[in-house]
N, C-alpha and C positions, 0 to 999 in steps of 0.2 A: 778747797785749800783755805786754811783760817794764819794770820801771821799774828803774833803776840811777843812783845818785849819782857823776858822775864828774870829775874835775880837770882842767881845760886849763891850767897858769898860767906854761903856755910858749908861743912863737910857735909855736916849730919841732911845740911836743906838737899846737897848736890845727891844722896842717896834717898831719903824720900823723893827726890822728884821722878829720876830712875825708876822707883819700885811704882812710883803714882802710873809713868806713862808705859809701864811695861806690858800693862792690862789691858793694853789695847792693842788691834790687830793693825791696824795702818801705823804709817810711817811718820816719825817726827826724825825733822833736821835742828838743829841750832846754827844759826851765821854769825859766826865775828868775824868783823874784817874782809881779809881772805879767806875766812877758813869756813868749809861747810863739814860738822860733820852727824853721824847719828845721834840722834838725844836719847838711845837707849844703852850709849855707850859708856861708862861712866868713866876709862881711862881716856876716852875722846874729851868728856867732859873735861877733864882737870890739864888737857893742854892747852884747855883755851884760858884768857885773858877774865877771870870771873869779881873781878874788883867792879866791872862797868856791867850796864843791861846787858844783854843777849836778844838778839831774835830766833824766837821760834818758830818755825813751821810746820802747819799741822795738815797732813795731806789725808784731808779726809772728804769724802763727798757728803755724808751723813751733817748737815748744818747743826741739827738738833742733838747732836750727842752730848753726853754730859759731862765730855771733857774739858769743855771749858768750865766747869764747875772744880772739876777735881784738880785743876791748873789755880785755880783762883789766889791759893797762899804765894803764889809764885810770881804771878804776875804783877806788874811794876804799872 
């Protein structure tokens, strides 16, 4: 499990990031707040608070995958 602060406070960002983590088989949350919900949801996305970071969480056992690569325009 990898956690990363990252920025959507664009439409167009809030859908490449979707279509970025879609590609993958394990589970990504986003937390603001109170609120936890899918990071592959994109009407999830746009109930949250996206003016401030976000954390991610990336529930993967795989350390070496190269999502944190493909996360990288995102990350804060």
């Amino acid at each position: 499990m990898q956690k990363v602060q990252i920025s959507l406070n664009s439409i167009d960002k809030v859908k490449s990031f979707v279509n970025t983590i879609s590609q993958y088989d394990f589970d990504f949350d986003l937390i603001s707040g109170r609120y936890v919900i899918d990071a592959k949801s994109i009407m999830g996305i746009f109930s949250l608070d996206l003016s401030k970071p976000i954390d991610l969480t990336i529930y993967s056992d795989d350390e070496s995958s190269d999502v944190m690569t493909a996360l990288a325009p995102y990350i804060v």
